[in-house]
C-alpha positions as CSV (number, residue, x, y, z in Angstrom):
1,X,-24.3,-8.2,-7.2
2,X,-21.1,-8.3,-4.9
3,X,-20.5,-8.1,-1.6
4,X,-16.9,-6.4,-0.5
5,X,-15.4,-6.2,2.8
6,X,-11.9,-4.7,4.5
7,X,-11.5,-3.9,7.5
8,X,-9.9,-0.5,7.3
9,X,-10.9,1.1,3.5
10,X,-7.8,1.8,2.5
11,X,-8.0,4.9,-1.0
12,X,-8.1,1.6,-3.2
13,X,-11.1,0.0,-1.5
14,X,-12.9,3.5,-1.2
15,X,-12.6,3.5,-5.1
16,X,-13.1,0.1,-5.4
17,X,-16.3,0.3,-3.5
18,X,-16.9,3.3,-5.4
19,X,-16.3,1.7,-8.9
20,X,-18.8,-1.5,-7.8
21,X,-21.6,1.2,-6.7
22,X,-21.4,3.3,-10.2
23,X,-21.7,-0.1,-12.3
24,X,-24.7,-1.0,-10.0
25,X,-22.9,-4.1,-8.6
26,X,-22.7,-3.2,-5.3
27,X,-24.7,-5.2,-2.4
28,X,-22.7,-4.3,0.9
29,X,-19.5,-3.0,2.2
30,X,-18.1,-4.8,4.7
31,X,-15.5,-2.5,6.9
32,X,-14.6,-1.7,10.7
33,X,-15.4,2.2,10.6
34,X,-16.4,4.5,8.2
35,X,-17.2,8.0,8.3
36,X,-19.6,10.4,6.1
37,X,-19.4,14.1,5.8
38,X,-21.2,15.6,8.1
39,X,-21.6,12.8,10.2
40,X,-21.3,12.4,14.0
41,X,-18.3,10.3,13.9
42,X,-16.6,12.6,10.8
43,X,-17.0,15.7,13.3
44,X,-15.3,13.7,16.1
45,X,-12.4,13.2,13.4
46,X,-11.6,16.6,13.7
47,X,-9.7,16.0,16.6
48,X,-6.5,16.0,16.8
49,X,-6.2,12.4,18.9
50,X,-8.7,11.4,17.0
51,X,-7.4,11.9,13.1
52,X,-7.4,8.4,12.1
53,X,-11.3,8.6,12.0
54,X,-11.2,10.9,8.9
55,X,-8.9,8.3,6.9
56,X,-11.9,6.2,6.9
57,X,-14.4,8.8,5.1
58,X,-16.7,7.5,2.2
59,X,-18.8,9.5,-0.3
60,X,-22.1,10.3,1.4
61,X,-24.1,8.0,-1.6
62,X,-22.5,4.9,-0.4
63,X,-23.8,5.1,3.2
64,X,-26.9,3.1,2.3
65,X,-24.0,0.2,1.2
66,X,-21.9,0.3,4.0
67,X,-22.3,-1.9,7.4
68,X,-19.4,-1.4,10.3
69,X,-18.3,-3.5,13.1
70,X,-15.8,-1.4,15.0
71,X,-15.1,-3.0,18.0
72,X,-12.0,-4.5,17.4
73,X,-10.4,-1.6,15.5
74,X,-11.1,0.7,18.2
75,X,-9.9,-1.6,20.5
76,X,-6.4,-1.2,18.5
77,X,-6.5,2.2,17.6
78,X,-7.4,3.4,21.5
79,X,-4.4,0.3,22.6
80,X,-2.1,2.0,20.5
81,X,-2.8,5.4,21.5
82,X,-1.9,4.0,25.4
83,X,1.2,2.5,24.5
84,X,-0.3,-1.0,25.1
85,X,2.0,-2.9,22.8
86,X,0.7,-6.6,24.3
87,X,-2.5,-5.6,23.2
88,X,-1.7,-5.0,19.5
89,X,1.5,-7.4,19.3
90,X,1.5,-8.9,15.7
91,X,-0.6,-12.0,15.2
92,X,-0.8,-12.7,19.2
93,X,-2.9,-9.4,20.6
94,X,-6.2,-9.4,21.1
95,X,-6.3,-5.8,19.4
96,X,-3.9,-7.0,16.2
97,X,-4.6,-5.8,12.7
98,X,-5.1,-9.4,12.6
99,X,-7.7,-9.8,14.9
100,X,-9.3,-6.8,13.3
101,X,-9.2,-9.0,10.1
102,X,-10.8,-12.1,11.6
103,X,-13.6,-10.1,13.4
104,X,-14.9,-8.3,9.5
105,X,-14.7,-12.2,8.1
106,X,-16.4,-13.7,10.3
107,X,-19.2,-11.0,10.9
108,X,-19.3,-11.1,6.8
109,X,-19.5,-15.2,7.3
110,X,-22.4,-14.8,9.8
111,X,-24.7,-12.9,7.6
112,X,-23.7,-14.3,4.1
113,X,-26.8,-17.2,4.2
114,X,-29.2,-14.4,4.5
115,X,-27.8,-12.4,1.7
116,X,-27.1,-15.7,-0.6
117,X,-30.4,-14.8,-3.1
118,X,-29.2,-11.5,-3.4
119,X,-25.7,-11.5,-4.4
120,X,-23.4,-13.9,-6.9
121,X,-19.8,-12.7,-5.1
122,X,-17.8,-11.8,-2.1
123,X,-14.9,-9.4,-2.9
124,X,-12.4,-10.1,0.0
125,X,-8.8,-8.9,0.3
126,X,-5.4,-11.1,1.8
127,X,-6.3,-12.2,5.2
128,X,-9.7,-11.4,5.6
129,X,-10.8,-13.7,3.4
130,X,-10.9,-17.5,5.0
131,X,-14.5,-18.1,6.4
132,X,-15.9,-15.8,3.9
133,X,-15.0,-17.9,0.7
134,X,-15.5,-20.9,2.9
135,X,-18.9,-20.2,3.1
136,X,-19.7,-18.5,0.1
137,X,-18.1,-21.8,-1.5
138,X,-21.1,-23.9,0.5
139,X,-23.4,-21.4,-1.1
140,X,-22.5,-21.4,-4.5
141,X,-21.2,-18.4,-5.1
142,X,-17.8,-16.7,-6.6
143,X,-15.0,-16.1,-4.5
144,X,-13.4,-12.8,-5.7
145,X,-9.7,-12.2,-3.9
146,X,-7.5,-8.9,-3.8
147,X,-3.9,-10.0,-3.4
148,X,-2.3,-6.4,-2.3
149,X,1.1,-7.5,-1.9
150,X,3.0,-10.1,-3.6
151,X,2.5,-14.2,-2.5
152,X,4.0,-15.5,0.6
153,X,6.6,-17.6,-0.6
154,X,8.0,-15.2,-2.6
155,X,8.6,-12.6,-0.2
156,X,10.3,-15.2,2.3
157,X,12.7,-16.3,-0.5
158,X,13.6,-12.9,-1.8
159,X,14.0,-11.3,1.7
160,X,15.6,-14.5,3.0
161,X,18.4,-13.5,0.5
162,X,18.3,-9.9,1.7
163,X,18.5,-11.1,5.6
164,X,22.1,-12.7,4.3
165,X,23.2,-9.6,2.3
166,X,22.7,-7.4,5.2
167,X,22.4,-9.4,8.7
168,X,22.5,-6.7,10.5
169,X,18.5,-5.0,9.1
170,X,17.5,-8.5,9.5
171,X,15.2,-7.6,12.3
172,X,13.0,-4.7,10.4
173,X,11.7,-7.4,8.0
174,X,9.2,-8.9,10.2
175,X,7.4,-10.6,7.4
176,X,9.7,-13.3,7.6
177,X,8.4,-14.1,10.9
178,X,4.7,-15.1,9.8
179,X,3.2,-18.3,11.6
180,X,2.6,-21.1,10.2
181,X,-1.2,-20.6,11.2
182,X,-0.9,-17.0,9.1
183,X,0.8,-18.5,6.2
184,X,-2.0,-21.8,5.8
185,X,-4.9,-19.2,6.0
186,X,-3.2,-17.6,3.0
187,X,-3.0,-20.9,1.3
188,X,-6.3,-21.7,1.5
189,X,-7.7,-18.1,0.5
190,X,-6.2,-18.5,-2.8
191,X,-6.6,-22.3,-3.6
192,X,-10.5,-20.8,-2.8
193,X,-10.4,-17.9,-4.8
194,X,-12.2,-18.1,-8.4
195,X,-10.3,-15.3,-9.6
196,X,-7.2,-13.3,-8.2
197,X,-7.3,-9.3,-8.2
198,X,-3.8,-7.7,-8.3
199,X,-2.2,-3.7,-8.4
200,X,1.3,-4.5,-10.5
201,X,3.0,-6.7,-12.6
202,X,5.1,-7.6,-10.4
203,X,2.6,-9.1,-7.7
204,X,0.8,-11.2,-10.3
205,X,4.5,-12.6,-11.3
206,X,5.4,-13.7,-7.3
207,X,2.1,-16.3,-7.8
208,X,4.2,-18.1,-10.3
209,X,5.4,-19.9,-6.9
210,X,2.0,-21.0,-5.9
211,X,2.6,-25.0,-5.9
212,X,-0.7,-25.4,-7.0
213,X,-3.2,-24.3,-9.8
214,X,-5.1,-21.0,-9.6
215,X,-8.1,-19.2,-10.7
216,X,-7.1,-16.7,-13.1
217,X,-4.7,-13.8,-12.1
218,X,-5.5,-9.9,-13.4
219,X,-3.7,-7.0,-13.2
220,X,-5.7,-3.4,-12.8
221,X,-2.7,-0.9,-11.4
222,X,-4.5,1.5,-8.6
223,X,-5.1,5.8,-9.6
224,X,-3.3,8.3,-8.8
225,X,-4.5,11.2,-6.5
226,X,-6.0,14.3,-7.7
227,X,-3.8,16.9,-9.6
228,X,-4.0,20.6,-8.6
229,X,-2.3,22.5,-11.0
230,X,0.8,22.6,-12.3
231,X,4.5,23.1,-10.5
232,X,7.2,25.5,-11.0
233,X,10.7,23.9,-10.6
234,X,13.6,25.3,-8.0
235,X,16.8,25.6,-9.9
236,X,18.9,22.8,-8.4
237,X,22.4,24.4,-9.9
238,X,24.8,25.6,-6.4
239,X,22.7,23.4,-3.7
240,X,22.4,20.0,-2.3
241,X,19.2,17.6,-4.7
242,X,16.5,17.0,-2.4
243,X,15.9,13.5,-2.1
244,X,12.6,12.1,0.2
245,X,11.9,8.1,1.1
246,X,8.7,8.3,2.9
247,X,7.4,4.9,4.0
248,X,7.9,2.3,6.8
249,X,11.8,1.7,7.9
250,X,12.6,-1.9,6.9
251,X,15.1,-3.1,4.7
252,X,11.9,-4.5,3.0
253,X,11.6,-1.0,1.8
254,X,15.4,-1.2,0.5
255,X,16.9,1.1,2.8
256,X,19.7,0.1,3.6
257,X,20.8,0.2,-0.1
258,X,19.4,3.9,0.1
259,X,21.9,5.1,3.1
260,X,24.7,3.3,1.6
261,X,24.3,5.5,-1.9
262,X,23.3,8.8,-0.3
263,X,26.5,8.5,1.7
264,X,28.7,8.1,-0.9
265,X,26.9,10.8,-2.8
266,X,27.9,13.6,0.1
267,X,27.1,17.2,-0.2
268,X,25.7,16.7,-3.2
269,X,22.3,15.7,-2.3
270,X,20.4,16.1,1.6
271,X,18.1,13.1,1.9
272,X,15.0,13.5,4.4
273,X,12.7,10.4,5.8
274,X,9.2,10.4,6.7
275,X,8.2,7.1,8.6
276,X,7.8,5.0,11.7
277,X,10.8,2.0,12.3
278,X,10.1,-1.4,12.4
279,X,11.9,-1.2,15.4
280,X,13.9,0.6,17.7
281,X,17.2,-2.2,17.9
282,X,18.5,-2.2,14.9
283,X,21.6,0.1,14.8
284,X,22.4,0.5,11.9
285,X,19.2,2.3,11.0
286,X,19.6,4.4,14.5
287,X,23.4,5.2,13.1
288,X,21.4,6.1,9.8
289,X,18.8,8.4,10.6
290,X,21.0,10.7,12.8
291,X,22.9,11.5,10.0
292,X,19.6,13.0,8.3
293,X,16.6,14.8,9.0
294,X,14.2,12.5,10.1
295,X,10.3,12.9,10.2
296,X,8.4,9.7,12.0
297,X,4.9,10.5,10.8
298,X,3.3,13.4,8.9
299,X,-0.5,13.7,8.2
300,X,-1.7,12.8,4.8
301,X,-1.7,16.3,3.6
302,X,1.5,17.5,4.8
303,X,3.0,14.2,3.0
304,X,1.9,15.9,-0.2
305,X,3.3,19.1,0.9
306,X,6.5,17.4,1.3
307,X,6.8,16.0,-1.8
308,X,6.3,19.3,-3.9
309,X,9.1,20.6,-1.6
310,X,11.7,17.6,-2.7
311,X,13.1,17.2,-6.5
312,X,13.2,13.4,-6.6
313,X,11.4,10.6,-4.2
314,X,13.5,7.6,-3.2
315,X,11.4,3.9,-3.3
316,X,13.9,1.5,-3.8
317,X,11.7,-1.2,-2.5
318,X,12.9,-5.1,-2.5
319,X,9.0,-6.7,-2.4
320,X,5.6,-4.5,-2.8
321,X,2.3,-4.9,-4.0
322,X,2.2,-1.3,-5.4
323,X,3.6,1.4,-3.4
324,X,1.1,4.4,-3.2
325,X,3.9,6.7,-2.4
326,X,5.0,6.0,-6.3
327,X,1.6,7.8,-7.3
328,X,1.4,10.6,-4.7
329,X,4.5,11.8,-5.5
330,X,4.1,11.5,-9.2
331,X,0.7,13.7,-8.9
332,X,3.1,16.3,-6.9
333,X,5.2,16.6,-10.0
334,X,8.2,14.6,-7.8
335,X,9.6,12.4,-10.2
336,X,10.1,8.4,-8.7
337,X,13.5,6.4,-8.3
338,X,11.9,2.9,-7.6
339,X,12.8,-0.6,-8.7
340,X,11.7,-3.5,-10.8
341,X,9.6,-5.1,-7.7
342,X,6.7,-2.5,-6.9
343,X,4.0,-0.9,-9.6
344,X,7.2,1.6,-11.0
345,X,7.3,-0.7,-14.1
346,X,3.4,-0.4,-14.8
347,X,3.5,3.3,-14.4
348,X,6.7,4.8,-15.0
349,X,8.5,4.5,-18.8
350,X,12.4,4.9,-17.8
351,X,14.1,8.2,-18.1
352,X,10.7,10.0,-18.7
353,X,8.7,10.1,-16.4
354,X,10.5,8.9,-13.4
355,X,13.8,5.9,-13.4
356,X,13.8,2.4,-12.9
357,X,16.3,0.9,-11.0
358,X,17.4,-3.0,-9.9
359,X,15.3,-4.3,-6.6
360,X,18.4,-4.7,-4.4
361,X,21.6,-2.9,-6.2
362,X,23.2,-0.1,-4.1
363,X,25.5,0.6,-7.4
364,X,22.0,0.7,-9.8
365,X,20.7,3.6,-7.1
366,X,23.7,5.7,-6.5
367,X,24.5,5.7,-10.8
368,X,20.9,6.5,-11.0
369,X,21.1,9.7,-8.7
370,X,24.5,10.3,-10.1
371,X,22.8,11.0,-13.1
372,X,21.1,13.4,-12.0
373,X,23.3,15.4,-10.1
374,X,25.2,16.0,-12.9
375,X,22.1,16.7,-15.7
376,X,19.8,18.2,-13.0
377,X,17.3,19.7,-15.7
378,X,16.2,15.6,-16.4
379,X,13.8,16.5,-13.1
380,X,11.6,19.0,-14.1
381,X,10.8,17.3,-17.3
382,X,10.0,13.5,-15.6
383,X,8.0,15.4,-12.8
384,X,6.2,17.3,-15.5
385,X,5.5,13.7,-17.1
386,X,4.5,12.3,-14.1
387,X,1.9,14.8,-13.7
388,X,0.5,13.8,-17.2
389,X,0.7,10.5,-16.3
390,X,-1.5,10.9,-12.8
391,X,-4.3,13.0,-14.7
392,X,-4.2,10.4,-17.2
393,X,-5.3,7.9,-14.6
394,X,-7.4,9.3,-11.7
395,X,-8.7,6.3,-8.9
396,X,-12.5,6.3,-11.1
397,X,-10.3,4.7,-14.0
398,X,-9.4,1.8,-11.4
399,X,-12.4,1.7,-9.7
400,X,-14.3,1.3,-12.9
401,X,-11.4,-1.3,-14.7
402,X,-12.3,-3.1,-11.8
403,X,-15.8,-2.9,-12.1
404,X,-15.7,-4.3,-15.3
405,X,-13.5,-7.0,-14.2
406,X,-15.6,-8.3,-12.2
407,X,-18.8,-8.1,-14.2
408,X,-16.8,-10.6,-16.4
409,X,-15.7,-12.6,-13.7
């Protein structure tokens, strides 16, 4: 039996959770807040200030599983809705998503010698994981870790690089900023891990850096959403290709290598952005987004709606664990442009069913989306195979690939 926690329950720990309950593995979830349908808190959800509540909704059968400790995430959520930005300030804040972390562990920690008889593992994700696997260690039992992004040390040498190719996005990348405090917890979560859980490829290959041995590393890419039907496809012949980035604005992301190809490409495409900047001084990213429509945030739904209204989705990340957006668009029938460092290799096949492109070459994107601009019929086929590919692989096939996993493990 297995014990799992998160603090938020993000669509891959909902199936995750769900996966662990339908193999009959599942001893307790672990999370801040969680809604039911029906519930007192899911009717409050249905407010508008309020939304955030329904991201956390579970299937009413694993209510019986589920054990909440909210205080700290509503502490952030209701600091961030007043503007208090001390409160919430990365790392520092009383209210951070790190302190929100912290809080799940060590509540987790505090009831783990209770459970001990019951259970043989703690599933724990990056961060949250410290004092859990600390003392599940003293008690003998398996330490199961969910790396969502790619190691540390990668990330700070491959957007180190980036920082010195374009100096002047330097300060979206905030991960490069990570204490020393943040970056030793991370350490020790994975020299305490019996076995590493990761979402692409290309995560499990940053861990090749670890200087140190490892419990074994497997890879078990997330679902896709739901697909609804099929998709008629706009003629694109006589008007602009509709290109969408939605995620956060950081040259992590690779946007800066974006703007730099859409501009040279001109009239011939219109580029629209959905998401939040890393922060308001940087210039060049200002300069950027007046050029082009610009949506800061969009409810879940109307992201989805967005998609089906673009022909191809831009995620020309530089470092990510997976990149939902990759799925949700493909389940939209919005073919992917996305690179060799997120889950695009794991799910796309090149020139199918969506385009792989070099992590960091302006030149590799704007040849790409030359492409098609001039053999515009490519899209409706990809998009059409990405929608195959998305039914072929619904969030049960992960949740139960991970189930099995772990009954291994």
């Amino acid at each position: 039996m297995v014990i799992i926690s998160h603090p938020t329950g993000n669509a891959n720990v909902r199936a995750a959770v769900a996966g662990l309950a339908d193999a009959d593995l599942l001893s307790g979830f672990y999370t801040a807040i969680a809604s039911f349908p029906g519930s007192t808190l899911d009717r409050l959800g249905g407010i508008k200030s309020l939304s955030e509540i329904r991201r956390r909704r579970f299937e009413s059968r694993l209510q019986p599983f589920v054990k909440t400790w909210p205080w700290w995430e509503l502490g952030r959520l209701l600091s961030a809705k007043a503007g208090l930005a001390g409160l919430t300030r990365n790392e520092t804040g009383i209210f951070s998503v790190d302190a929100v972390y912290h809080s799940i562990d060590r509540r987790l920690t505090s009831q783990l010698t209770g459970m001990a008889e019951k259970v043989n593992a703690v599933y724990a994700y990056e961060d949250g994981a410290m004092y859990t696997f600390r003392e599940a260690k003293r008690l003998g039992l398996k330490c199961l870790y969910d790396l969502p992004i790619g190691y540390w040390r990668t990330s700070q040498r491959l957007l180190g690089l980036e920082r010195e190719r374009w100096p002047e996005w330097g300060n979206t990348m905030r991960g490069l900023t990570s204490s020393e405090t943040k970056l030793s917890r991370k350490e020790e979560e994975l020299k305490l891990a019996d076995r590493i859980f990761v979402a692409s490829s290309f995560t499990g290959k940053t861990l090749k850096d670890y200087p140190g041995r490892l419990g074994p590393v497997e890879v078990i890419p997330y679902g896709f959403p739901a697909v609804n039907g099929s998709r008629e496809y706009e003629k694109i012949s006589g008007r602009p290709l509709r290109l969408l980035f939605v995620g956060g604005l950081s040259q992590r992301k690779g946007i800066a290598d974006m703007f730099a190809a859409v501009d040279k490409l001109g009239d011939a495409v219109s580029l629209t952005v959905v998401g939040r900047k890393a922060t308001e001084d940087c210039a060049p990213l200002n300069a950027a987004l007046a050029k082009h429509k610009w949506i800061p945030s969009l409810p879940h739904a109307e992201i989805l709606k967005t998609m089906r209204a673009h022909d191809v989705l831009l995620f020309p990340s530089l470092f990510e664990g997976f990149g939902l957006v990759i799925t949700e668009a493909m389940s939209q029938g919005t073919p992917v442009i996305t690179t060799d460092r997120t889950a695009g290799p794991d799910l796309i096949t090149n020139g199918e069913n969506g385009w792989l492109i070099e992590a960091g070459s302006t030149e590799s994107l704007y040849n790409t989306i030359t492409g098609l601009v001039h053999a515009p019929d490519q899209i409706a086929k990809a998009g059409l195979a990405a929608m195959e590919k998305a039914r072929s692989r619904p969030w049960e096939v992960y949740g139960k690939e991970l189930a099995t996993a772990i009954l291994k493990a």
